[in-house]
Every structure is written in C-alpha cells, then in structure tokens.
Residue, then its C-alpha position, 0 to 999 in steps of 0.5 A: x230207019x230202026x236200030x240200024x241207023x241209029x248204030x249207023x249214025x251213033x259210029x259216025x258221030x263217034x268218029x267224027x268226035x274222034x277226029x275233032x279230038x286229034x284235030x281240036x284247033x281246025x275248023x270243025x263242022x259238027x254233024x248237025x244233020x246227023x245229029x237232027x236226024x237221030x234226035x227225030x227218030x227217037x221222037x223229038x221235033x227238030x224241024x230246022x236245025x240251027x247248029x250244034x255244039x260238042x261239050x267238051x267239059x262233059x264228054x268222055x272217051x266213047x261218051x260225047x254231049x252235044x249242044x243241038x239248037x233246032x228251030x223250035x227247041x234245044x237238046x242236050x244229047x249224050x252219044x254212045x257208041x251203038x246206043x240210042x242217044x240220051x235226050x234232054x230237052x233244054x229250057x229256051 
C-alpha cells in the first residue's frame, strides 16, 4: 500500500465530505477506518480507532480537517484531494 491508496483513500474521504456537505442534517458516519488507515501508512500509531470528527470551521472546499481520536492518541488531519494528509498530533 504506497501512493496509490493513499490517492485512493484521499478521493474517497473527498467524496464522502462532499456527500456530508449536501446532506449536513442526516445521520453521518465519518470514515473513521479509512481515515485510521491513512494515518498508519503515513507513520502514526492509531491502534483502535475511537471516532472522527470533520471540522467544519476549518474546512475548505477540496481541504477537509478531520478530528480522529484513536486509542492511544489524537490527530488533526488536513485532507487534500491526491495528497498525503497533513498530521498533527493533538496534546491529550
């Protein structure tokens, strides 16, 4: 699993913020696997993921930030379409 899934799972994340976008008042599950997934191939510990947020104050258009709350540690992660996301590790 190299670039490839990364584009992958940065094209579905996209879509599926796009879908929460049109539908923001249905029930939502975020894509807290996918997002767990990405963060590990990019060389994070996320053992269990516990959930994820979309913040979306901090979003923009083709630029989601996601809240993702694992077992042992917090994230910040900024998405961009066809790019490795941007990691920050959150203070617990």
């Amino acid at each position: 699993m190299g670039k490839s899934f990364l584009l992958s799972a940065s094209a579905i994340i996209a879509g599926f913020v796009t879908t929460n976008a049109v539908a923001a008042d249905s029930a939502y599950e975020p894509p807290m696997d996918l997002l767990a997934s990405q963060i590990r191939d990019q060389g994070f510990a996320c053992n269990k993921p516990e959930s994820a947020k979309l913040e979306e104050g901090q979003s923009k258009p083709n630029e989601t930030v996601w809240i993702l709350k694992c077992e042992n540690d917090s994230y910040r992660m900024t998405v961009v379409p066809d790019l490795a996301a941007k990691v920050e590790k959150l203070n617990k």
